[in-house]
C-alpha positions as a Python dict, from the first residue, in 0.01 Angstrom:
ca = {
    (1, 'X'): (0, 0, 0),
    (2, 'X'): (-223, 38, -301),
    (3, 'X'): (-139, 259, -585),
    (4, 'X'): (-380, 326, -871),
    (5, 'X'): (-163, 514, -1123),
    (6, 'X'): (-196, 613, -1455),
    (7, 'X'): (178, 633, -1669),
    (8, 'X'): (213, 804, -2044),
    (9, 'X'): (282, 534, -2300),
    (10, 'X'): (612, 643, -2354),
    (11, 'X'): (707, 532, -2013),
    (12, 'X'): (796, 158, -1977),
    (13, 'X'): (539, 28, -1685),
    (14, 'X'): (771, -155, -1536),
    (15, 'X'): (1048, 67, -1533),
    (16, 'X'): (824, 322, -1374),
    (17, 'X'): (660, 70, -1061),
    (18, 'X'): (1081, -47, -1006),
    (19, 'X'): (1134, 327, -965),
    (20, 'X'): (863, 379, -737),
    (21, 'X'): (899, 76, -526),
    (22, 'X'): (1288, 127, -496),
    (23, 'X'): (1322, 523, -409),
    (24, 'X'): (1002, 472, -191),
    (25, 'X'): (1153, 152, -7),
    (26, 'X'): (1464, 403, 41),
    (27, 'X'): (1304, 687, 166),
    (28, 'X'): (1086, 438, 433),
    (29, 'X'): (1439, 241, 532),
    (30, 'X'): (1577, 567, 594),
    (31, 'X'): (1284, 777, 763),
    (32, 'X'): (1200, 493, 964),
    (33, 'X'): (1516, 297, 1104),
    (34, 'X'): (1291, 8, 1268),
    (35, 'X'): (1212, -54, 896),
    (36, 'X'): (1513, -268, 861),
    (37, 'X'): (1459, -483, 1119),
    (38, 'X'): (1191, -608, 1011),
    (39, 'X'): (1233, -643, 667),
    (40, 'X'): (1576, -773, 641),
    (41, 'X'): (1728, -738, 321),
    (42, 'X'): (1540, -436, 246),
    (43, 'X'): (1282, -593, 121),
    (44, 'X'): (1015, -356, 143),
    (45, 'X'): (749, -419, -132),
    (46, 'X'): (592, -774, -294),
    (47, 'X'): (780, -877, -605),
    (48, 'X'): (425, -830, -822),
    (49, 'X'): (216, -556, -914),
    (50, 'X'): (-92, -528, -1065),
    (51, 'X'): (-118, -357, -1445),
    (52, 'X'): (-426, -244, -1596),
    (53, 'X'): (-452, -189, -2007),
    (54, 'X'): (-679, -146, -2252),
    (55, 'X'): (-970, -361, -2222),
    (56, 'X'): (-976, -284, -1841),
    (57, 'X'): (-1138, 43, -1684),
    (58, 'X'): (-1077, 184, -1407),
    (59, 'X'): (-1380, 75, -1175),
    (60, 'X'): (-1241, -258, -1229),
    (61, 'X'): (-860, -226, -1097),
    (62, 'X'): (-1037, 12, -810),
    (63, 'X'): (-1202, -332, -749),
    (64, 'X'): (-907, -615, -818),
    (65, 'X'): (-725, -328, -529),
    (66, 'X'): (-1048, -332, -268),
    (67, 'X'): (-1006, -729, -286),
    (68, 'X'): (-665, -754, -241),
    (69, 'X'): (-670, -508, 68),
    (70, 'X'): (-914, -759, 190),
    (71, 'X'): (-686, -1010, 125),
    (72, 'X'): (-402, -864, 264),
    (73, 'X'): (-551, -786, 609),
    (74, 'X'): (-732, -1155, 619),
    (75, 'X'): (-333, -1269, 595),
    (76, 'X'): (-268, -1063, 854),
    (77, 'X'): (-550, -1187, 1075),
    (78, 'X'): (-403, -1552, 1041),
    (79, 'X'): (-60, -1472, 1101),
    (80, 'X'): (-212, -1334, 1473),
    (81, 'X'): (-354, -1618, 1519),
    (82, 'X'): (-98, -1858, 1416),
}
């Protein structure tokens, strides 16, 4: 999943992405219960994320999250054919 968000400065960034990955990995683990057998652990979501400042616009992090979706699915692609 790709998330373009925007947080109020008074909110610490990564405060805010550990409680979005960690009540959204919940809700998934417990909506869907095949979840957890495939990622043991509960290990839902990558350890990174991606943060945009000042100095970057928009257009630009719409662009760093096109390529990694490309990314992403090229993975994919290799592990089928592995």
């Amino acid at each position: 999943m790709h998330l373009v968000l925007s947080i109020p400065p008074k909110y610490s960034v990564s405060e805010m992405i550990g409680f979005l990955k960690g009540k959204s990995a919940i809700k998934m683990f417990d909506r869907y219960l095949n979840l957890k057998k495939r990622y043991w652990g509960q290990h839902f979501w990558a350890k990174g994320y991606c943060v945009g400042t000042v100095g970057l616009d928009e257009e630009q992090i719409r662009k760093y999250v096109r390529w990694q979706l490309r990314k992403d699915k090229d993975m994919d692609q290799d592990k089928l054919l592995t």
